[in-house]
C-alpha positions as CSV (number, residue, x, y, z in Angstrom):
1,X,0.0,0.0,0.0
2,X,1.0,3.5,-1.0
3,X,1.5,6.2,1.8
4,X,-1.1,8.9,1.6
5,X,0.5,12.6,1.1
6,X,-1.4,15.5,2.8
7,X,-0.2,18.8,2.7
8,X,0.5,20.7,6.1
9,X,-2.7,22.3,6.1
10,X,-4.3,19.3,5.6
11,X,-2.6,17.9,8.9
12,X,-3.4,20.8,10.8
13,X,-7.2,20.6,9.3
14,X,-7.5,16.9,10.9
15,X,-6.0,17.7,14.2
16,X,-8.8,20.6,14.9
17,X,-11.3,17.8,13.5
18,X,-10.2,15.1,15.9
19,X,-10.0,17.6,18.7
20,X,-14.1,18.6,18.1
21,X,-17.2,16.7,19.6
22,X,-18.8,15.6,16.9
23,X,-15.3,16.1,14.6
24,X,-16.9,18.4,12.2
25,X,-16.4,21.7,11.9
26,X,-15.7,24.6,8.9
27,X,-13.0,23.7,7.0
28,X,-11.5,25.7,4.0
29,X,-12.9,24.9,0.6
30,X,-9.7,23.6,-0.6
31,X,-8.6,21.8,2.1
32,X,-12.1,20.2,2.5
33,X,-12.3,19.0,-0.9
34,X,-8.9,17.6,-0.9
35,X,-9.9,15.6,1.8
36,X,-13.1,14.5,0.6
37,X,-11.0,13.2,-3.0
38,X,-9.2,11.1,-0.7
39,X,-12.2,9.6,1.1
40,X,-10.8,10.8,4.8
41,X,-13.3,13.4,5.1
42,X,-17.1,14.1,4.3
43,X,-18.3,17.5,2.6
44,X,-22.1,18.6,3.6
45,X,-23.9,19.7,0.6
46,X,-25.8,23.0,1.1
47,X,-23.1,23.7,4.0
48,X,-20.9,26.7,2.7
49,X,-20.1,29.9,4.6
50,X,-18.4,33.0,3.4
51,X,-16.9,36.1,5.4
52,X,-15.8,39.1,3.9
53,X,-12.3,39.2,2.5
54,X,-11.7,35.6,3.3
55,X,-11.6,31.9,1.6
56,X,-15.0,30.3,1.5
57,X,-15.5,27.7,4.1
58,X,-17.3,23.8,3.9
59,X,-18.7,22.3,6.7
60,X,-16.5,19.1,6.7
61,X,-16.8,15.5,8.8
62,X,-14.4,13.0,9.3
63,X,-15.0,9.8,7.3
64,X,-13.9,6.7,8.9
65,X,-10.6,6.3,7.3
66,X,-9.9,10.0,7.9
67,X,-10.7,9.1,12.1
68,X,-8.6,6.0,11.5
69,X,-5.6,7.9,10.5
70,X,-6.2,10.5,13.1
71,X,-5.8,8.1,15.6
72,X,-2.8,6.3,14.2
73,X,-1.0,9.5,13.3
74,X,-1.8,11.8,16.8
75,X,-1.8,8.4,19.0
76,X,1.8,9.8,19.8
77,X,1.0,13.4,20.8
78,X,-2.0,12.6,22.6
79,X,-0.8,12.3,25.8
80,X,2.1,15.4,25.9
81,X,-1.0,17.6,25.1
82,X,-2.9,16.0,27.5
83,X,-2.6,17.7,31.0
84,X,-0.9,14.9,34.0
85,X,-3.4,13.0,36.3
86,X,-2.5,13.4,39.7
């Protein structure tokens, strides 16, 4: 099997996702639809917000394989960002 590339943004995109509730939130277009190509993430039709002077934004869920690789690729920084049980 072939390793999956994923830009920085991408990366950085998945660790606020796996950090949410319901891991979903707004995502950039690009970035959302990037994600969805690779079948790691879910784009919500009818979902699309725009600010002034700033990238559209998709709502965008994790699929399965895209909360499968969160948890293989952030099992390792979980617990340094996760504050010490006394």
């Amino acid at each position: 099997m072939t390793t999956m590339r994923l830009s920085q943004k991408m990366v950085l995109a998945f660790e606020h996702l796996s950090k949410t509730d319901g891991q979903a939130d707004w995502v950039t277009d690009a970035t959302a639809f990037a994600l969805q190509s690779r079948r790691l993430g879910k784009v919500a039709q009818g979902r699309r917000r725009t600010t002034g002077g700033q990238f559209p934004d998709s709502w965008l869920a994790l699929a399965d394989q895209g909360r499968k690789w969160c948890e293989w690729h952030f099992a390792k920084m979980r617990p340094r960002d996760w504050p010490q049980q006394t």
